[in-house]
N, C-alpha and C positions, 0 to 999 in steps of 0.2 A: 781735739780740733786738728784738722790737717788740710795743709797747702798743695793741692791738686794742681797739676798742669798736665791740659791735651795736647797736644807734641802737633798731631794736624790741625788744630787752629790755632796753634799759638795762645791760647790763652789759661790764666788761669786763677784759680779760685780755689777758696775756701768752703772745708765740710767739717760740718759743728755733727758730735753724737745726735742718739735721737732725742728730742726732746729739749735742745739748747737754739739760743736764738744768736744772733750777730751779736758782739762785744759783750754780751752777757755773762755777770759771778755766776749765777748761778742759772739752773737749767727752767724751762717755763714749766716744765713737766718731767717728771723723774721715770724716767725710762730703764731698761734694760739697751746694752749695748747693741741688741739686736733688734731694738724698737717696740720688746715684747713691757707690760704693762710688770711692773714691781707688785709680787704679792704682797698686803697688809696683813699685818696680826689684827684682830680686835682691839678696836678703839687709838689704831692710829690716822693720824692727821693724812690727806697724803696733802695736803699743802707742805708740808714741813721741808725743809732743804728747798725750795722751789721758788722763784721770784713771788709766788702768789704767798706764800708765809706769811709774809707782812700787814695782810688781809686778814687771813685765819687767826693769827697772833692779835690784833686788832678788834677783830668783834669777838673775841672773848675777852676783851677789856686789859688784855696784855700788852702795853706799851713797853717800848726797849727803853734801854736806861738812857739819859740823856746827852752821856759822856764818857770817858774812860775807855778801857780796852776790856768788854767782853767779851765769852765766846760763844758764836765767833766774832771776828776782831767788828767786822762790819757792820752787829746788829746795835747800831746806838738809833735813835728814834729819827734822828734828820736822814737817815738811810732809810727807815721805816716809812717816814710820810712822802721820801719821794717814789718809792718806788710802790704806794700806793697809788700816787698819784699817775705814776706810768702804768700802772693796770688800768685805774679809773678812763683814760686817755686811749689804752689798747681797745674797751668795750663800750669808745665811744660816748662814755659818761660825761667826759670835762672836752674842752680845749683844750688839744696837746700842746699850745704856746700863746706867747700875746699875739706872734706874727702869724700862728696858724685864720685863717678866716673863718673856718667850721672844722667841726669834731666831723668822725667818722658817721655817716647817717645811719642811725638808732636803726633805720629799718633793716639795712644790709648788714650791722652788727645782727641783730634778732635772727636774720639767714642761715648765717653761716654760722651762729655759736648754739643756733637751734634754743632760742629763747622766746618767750612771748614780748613784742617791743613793749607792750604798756609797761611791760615789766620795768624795761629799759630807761621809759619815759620816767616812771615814777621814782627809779634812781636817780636818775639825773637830775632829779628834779630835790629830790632829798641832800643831795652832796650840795649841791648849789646854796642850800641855807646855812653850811657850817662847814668850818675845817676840825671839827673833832675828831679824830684819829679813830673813836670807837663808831664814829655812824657810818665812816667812810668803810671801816673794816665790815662791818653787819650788812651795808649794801652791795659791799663790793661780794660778798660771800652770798647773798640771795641772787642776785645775776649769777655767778657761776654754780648754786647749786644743781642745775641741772645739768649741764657740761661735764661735771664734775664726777657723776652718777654713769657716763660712759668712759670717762677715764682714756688712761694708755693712747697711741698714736693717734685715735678718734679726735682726743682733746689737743692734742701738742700737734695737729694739723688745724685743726681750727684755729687755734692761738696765731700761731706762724702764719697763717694765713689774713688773718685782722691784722697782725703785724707789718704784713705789706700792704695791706689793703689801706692802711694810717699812711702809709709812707716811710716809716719806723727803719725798716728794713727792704733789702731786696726780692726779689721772686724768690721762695718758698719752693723746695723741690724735693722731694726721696726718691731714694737709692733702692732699690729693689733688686732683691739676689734673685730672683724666678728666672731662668733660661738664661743664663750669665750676666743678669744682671741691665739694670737701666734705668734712667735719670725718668721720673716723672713728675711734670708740672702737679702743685698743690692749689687746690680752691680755683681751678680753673673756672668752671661753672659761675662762679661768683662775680668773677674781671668784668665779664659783661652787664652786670649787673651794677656796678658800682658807674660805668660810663653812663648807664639812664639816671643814675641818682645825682650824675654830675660831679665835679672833681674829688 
């Protein structure tokens, strides 16, 4: 992470690597420093190290311990179900609070994460019957298997992009080194889209 300042506007701001989001432990997506996608060996996770873990770990019936200092220090299960419930929230599945009035609409999540919304519906509609840790995990993990399946900056701009599309966070942008380099707007296409669907 680094505290940027433009000296001709005065202003300044914060640049997270690729792949991390605002005040985020860990990254939404495990990137290379250059944005480029982490090779896998055979039969690794790539949730692993990644806010979405908690999911993967989860619908394989891997719950964290309920206490103590494992490692890492932060994987105990109340760390576990919330930050399923911040993915659940990111893809528009739950109400991100009591005071929020609606969730992201399933249909512009379906947009932009390139899912089928029945898909969407029919999880949201499954979470809704229980706080079980392993169904939240199994549905949170069928909504992103497709996502998942194009990986690297593809996914960690979609992400970042429902992230602000929630409200979660602010405007979403990458850095691009082509001809020295330039800030460009993420999920643009989508802003307008979210203003027909209303707030």
């Amino acid at each position: 992470m680094a505290v940027l300042r433009c000296h001709t506007h005065g202003v300044s701001f914060t640049a997270y690597p690729p792949g991390h989001y605002p005040y985020g432990q860990v990254p939404l997506v495990d990137l290379g420093l250059d944005g480029s996608d982490l090779s896998l060996e055979e039969g690794d996770d790539p949730l692993t190290g990644t806010l979405l873990q908690a999911a993967g770990d989860a619908g394989r019936g891997e719950l964290w311990v309920r206490q103590g200092a494992p490692i890492p220090p932060d994987a105990v299960r109340s760390t576990q179900r919330r930050r399923l419930f911040g993915v659940a929230a990111l893809l528009g599945l739950v109400v991100a609070s009591a005071s929020a009035s609606q969730s992201l609409g399933l249909e512009l999540v379906a947009e932009v994460a390139q899912v089928p919304a029945s898909l969407l519906f029919a999880s949201s509609a499954a979470l809704k019957k229980t706080r079980g840790l392993e169904t939240w995990g199994r549905q949170i993990k069928v909504v992103l298997e497709r996502p998942l399946a194009q990986r690297g900056s593809w996914l960690a701009d979609r992400l970042a992009t429902l992230g602000f599309l929630a409200g979660r966070w602010g405007r979403p942008y990458r850095w691009t080194c082509d001809a020295g380099g330039r800030l460009i707007q993420l999920g643009k296409p989508f802003w307008s889209a979210r203003s027909r669907d209303g707030p």
